[in-house]
C-alpha positions in Angstrom: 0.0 0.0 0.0 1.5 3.7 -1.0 1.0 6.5 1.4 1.0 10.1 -0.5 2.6 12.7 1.7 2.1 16.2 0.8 5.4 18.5 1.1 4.7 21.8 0.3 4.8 24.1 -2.4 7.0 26.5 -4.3 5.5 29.6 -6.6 7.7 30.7 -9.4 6.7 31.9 -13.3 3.2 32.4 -13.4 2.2 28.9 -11.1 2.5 26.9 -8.4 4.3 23.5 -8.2 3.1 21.7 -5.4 5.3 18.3 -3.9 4.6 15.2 -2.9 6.2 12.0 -1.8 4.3 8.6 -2.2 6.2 6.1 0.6 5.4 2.6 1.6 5.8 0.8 -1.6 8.3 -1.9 -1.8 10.4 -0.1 -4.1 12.4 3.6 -2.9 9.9 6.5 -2.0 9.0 8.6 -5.3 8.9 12.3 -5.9 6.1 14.2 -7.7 5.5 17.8 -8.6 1.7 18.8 -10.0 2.0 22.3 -11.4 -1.2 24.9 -11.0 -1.2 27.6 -13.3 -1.2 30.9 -10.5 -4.7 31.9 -12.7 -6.4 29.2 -11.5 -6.3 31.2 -7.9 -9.2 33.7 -8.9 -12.4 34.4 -7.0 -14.9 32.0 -9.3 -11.9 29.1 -9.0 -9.7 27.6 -6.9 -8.7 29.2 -2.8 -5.2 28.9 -2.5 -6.5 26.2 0.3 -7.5 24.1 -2.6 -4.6 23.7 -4.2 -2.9 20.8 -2.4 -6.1 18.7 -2.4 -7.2 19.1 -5.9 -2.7 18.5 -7.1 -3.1 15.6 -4.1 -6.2 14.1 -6.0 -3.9 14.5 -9.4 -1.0 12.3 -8.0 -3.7 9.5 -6.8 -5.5 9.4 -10.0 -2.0 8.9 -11.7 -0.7 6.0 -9.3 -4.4 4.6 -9.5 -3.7 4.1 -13.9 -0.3 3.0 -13.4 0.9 -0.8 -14.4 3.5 -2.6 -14.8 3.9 -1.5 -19.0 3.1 2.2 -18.2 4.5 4.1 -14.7 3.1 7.2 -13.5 5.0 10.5 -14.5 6.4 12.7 -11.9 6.2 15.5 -12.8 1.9 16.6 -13.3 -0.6 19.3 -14.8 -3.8 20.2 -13.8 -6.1 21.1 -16.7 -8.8 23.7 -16.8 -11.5 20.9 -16.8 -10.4 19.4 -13.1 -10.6 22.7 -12.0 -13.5 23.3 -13.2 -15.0 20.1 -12.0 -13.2 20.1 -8.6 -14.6 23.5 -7.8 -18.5 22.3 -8.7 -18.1 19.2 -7.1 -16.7 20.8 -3.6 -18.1 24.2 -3.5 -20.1 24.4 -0.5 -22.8 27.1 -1.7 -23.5 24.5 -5.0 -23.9 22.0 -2.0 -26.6 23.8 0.0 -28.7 24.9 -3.2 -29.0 21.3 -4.1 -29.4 20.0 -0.9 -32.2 22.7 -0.5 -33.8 21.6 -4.0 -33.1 25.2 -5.7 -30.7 25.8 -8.6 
């Protein structure tokens, strides 16, 4: 079983690059780096609070399509559309209108 292990961050050239370590699998611990464009920080998008969870969600996805003929990359994007998706699936006023029943 891998355990991913969120590091930090560093912000440079228009984004943030955010770091993670995935330990406990039988071979040496592995490094990966999921890049947020700094745009994706505006007031209809992402909190800078978001950022580690939705890059943390990236890394698992990527471990979670790895086999034996293809290895996850270390070094990760995320795309306009997980943002987009991320930020309607946990937003917490789209959450109380549909839990009320409104739109």
């Amino acid at each position: 079983m891998s355990y991913i292990q969120y590091v930090g961050f560093n912000v440079g050239g228009g984004s943030r690059s955010y770091n993670f370590d995935v330990v406990g699998t039988a071979e040496e611990a592995r490094e990966f780096t999921v890049k947020l464009q700094s745009e994706a920080f505006r007031p209809s998008a992402l909190k800078f609070q978001d950022g580690p969870d939705i890059c943390f969600r990236r890394v698992k996805r990527e471990l979670e399509a790895e086999t034996h003929d293809r290895h996850a990359q270390n070094h990760l994007e995320v795309g306009r559309e997980e943002i987009q998706d991320y930020v309607e699936r946990n937003s917490p006023h789209k959450r109380l209108k549909g839990e009320l029943g409104t739109t």
